[in-house]
C-alpha positions as CSV (number, residue, x, y, z in Angstrom):
1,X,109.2,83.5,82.3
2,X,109.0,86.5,80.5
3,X,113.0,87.5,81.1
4,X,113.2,83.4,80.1
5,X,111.7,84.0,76.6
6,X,113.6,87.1,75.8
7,X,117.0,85.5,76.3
8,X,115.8,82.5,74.1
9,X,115.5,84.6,71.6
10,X,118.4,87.1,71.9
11,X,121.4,84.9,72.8
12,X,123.2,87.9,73.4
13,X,121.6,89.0,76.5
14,X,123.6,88.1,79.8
15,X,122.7,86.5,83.3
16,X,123.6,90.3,84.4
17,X,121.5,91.8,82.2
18,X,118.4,89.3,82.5
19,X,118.3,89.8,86.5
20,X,117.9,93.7,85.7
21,X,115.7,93.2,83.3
22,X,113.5,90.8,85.6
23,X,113.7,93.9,88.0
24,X,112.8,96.4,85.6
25,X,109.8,94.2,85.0
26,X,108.6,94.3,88.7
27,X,108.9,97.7,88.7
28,X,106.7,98.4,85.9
29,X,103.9,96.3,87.4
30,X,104.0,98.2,90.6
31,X,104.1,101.7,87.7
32,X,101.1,100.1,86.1
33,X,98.9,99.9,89.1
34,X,99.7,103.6,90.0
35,X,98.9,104.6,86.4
36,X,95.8,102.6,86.9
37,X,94.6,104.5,89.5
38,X,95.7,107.8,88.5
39,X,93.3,106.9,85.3
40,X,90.2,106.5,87.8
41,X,91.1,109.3,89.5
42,X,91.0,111.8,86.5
43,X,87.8,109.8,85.1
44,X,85.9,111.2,88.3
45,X,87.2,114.5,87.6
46,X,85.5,114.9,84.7
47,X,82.5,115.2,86.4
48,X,83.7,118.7,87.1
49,X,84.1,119.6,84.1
50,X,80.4,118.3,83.4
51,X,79.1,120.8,86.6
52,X,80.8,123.6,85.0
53,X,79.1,123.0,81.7
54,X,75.4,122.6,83.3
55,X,75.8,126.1,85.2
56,X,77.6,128.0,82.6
57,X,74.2,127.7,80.6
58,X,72.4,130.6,80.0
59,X,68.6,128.5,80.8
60,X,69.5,125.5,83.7
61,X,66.8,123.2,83.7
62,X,66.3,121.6,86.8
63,X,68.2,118.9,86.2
64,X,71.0,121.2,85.6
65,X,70.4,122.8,89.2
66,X,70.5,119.4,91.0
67,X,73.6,118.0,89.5
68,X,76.7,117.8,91.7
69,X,79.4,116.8,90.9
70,X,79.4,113.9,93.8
71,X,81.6,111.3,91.2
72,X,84.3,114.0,92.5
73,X,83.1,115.3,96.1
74,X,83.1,112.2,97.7
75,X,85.5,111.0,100.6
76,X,86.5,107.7,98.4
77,X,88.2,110.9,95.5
78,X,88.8,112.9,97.5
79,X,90.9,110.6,100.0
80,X,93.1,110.5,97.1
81,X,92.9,113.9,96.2
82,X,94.5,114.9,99.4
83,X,97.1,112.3,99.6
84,X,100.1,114.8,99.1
85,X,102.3,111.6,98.5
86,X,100.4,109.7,96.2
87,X,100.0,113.0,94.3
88,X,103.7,113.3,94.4
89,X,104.2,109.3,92.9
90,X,101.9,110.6,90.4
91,X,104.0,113.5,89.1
92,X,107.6,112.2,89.4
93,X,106.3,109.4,87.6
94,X,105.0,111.6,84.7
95,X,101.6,110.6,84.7
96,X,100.1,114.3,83.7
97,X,101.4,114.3,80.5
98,X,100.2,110.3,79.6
99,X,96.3,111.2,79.7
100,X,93.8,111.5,76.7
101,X,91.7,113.8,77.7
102,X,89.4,113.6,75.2
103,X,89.1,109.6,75.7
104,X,87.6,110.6,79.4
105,X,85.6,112.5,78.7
106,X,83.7,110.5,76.1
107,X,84.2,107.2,78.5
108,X,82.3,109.3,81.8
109,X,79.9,110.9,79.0
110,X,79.2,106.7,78.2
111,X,79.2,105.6,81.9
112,X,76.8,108.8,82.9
113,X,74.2,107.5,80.8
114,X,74.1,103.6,82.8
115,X,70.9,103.4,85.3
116,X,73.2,102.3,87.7
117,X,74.7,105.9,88.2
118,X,71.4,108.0,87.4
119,X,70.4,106.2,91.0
120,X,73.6,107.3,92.3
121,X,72.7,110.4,91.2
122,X,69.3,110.5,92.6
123,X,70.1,109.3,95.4
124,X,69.9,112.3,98.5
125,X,72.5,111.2,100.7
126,X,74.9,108.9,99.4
127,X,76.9,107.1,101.8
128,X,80.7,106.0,101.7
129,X,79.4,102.6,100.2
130,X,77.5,104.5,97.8
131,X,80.5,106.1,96.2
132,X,82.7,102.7,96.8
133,X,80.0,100.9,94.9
134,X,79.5,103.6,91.7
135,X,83.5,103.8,91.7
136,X,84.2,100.3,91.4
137,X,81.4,99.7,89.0
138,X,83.2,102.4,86.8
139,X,86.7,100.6,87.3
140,X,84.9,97.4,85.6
141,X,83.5,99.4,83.0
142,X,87.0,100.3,82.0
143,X,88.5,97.3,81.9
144,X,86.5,95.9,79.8
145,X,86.8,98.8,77.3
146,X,89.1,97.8,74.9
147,X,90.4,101.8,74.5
148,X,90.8,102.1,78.0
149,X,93.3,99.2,77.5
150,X,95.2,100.6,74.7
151,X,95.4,103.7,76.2
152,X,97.0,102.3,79.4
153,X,99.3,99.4,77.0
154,X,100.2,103.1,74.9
155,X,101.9,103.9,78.2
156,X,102.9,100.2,79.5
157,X,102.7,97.3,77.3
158,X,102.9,95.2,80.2
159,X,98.6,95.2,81.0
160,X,98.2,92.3,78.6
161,X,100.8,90.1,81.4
162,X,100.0,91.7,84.4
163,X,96.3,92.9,84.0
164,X,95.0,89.9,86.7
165,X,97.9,91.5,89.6
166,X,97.0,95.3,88.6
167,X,93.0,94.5,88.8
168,X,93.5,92.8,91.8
169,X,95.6,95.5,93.9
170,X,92.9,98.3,92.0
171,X,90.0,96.3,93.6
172,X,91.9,96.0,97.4
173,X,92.4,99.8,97.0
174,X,89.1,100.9,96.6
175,X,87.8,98.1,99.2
176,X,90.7,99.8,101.9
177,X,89.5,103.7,100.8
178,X,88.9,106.2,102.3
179,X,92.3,105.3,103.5
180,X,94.0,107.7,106.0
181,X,97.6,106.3,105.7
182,X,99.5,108.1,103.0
183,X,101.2,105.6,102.7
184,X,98.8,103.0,101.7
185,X,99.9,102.4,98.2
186,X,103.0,101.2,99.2
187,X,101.8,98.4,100.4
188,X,101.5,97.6,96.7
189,X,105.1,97.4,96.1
190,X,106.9,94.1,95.5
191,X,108.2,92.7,98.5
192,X,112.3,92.0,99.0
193,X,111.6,88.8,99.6
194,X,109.4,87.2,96.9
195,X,111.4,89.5,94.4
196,X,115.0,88.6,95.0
197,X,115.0,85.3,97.3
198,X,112.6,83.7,94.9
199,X,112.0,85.1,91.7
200,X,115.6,86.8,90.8
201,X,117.0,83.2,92.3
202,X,114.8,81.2,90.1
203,X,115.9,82.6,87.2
204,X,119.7,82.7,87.7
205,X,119.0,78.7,88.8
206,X,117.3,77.6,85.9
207,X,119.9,79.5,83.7
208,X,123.0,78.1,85.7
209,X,121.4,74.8,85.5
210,X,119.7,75.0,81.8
211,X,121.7,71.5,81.0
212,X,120.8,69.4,84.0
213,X,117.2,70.4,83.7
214,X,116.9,69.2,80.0
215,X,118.7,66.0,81.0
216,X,115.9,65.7,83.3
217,X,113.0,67.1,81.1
218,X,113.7,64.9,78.2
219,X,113.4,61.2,79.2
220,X,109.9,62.2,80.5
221,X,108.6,63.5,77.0
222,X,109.1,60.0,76.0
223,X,107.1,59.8,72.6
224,X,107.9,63.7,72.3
225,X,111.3,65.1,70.8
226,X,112.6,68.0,72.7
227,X,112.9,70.1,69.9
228,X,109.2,69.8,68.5
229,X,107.7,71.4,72.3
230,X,107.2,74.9,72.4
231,X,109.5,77.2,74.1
232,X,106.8,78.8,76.6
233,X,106.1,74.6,77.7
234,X,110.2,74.2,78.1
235,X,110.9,77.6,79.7
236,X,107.8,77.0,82.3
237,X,109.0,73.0,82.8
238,X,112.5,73.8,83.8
239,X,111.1,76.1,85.7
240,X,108.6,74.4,87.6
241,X,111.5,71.3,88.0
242,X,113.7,73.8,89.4
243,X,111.1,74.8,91.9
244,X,110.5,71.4,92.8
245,X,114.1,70.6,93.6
246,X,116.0,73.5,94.8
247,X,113.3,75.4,96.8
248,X,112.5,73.7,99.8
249,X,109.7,75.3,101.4
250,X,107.2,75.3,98.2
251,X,105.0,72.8,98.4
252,X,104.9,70.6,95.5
253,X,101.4,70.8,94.8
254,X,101.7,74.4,94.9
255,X,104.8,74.3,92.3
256,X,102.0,72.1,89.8
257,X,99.3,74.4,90.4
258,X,100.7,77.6,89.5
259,X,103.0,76.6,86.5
260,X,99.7,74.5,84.8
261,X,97.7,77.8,85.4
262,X,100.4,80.3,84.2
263,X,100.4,77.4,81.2
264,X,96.9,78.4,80.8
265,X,97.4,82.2,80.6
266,X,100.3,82.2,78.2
267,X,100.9,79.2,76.3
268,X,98.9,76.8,73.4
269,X,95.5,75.7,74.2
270,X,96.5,72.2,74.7
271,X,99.7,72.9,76.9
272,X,97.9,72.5,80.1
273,X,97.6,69.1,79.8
274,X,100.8,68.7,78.7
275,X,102.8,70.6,81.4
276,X,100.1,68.8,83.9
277,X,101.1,65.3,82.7
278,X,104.7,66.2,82.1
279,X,105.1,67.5,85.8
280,X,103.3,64.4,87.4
281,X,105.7,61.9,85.8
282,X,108.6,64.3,86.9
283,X,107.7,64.8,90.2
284,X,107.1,61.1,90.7
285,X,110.6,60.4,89.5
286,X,112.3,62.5,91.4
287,X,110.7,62.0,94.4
288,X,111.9,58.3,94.0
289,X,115.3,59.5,93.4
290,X,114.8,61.3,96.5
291,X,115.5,64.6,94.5
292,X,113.0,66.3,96.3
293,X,113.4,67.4,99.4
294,X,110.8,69.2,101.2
295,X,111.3,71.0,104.7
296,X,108.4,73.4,106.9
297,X,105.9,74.5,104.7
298,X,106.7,73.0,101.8
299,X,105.7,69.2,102.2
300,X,105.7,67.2,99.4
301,X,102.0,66.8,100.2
């Protein structure tokens, strides 16, 4: 959709240079979610710097003595800490130089003061669910912090697209650790499969077949001229009609779901409706026309 858009609206981009572009888009979502975690990683780091602070004072009061700096020492960190591979992602990808290290520290200063992580700190002997539970609780205070966000857009403008996919992979990670697989963030990068037998060839087929699909699309506006819907509605219609004919084993209901929710995310308040009632009249027209042709998985119901 996105790779879609930006050819509408620089004719001068080619089919060659869309498909790498759709590519260089799936990479940086895979980029954002190591980013991501590199973030939360250096976030219960400071907690170092905080123990350094408390003994380096001359008089340590006895909450000085107590402190430890578990945010850090704990096996969930520290799994990651000692991931030699991960650590290496993290470098080649430049991620040491795209901190703002001032901006952690005053966002673990803010999340040190919640009750929730006093009681982690009280606690005596904190088990692995302990430190799963205080680290994803610091994960959602982040997100919601509007200069987390534009610290991580600074670096990737892409969060505001794929925020949902990024949250969702952070919040299987720290489920899955302490992981010993090394490997285990690879998991996280986009499969052959969905990337260039579905995605790449949905986009070349809905730019190969941009005429046939508004021959279709039209008639089924009926009171509505072509030219008055918005562009995000037509991109994610041909899209969605391209799906339903020339992709066999998606499910058509599945092909109606999606597109109305990704109508949701991105498009005007009242396309869901529209792309909803748009896609029912299509669908039952080309199933009558027997234009839809449904094999395995993907039943037409």
């Amino acid at each position: 959709m996105q790779v879609l858009y930006s050819m509408n609206r620089d004719k001068e981009i080619t089919l060659t240079a869309g498909v790498k572009r759709y590519h260089r888009y799936v990479d940086k979502t895979y980029e954002l979610y190591l980013y991501t975690l590199y973030l939360l990683y250096k976030l219960c780091g400071i907690s170092i710097k905080e123990s350094n602070q408390r003994k380096s004072k001359h008089i340590l009061s006895a909450e000085d003595k107590s402190f430890t700096p578990k945010l850090w020492e704990n096996e969930i960190v520290q799994s990651l800490h000692n991931n030699l591979k991960l650590q290496k992602a993290w470098k080649q990808a430049g991620f040491t130089g795209l901190v703002d290290e001032d901006y952690l520290t005053n966002k673990y200063k803010s999340f040190s003061k919640l009750e929730e992580y006093a009681g982690y700190m009280g606690q005596k002997a904190s088990t692995i669910q302990n430190h799963k539970d205080i680290i994803q609780l610091l994960f959602k205070s982040c997100i919601k912090d509007e200069n987390f966000v534009d610290m991580v857009e600074a670096h990737n403008p892409h969060w505001s697209i794929d925020d949902s996919l990024v949250i969702g992979s952070m919040k299987r990670t720290l489920k899955s650790l302490p992981n010993d697989n090394e490997d285990f963030f690879e998991s996280y990068l986009p499969e052959d499969e969905p990337v260039n037998e579905y995605g790449a060839e949905l986009l070349k087929m809905v730019l190969q077949k941009d005429e046939e699909l508004l021959l279709i699309i039209e008639p089924a506006l009926q009171n509505w001229d072509i030219s008055r819907v918005a562009i995000l509605d037509l991109i994610l219609l041909k899209m969605a009609v391209c799906e339903l004919m020339y992709f066999p084993t998606i499910p058509t209901k599945v092909t109606l779901n999606e597109f109305v929710e990704v109508s949701k995310l991105y498009s005007t308040d009242k396309s869901k409706d529209f792309i909803n009632g748009i896609l029912d009249r299509l669908l039952k027209q080309l199933s009558k026309e027997g234009k839809i042709k449904k094999e395995g998985r993907g039943l037409v119901e």
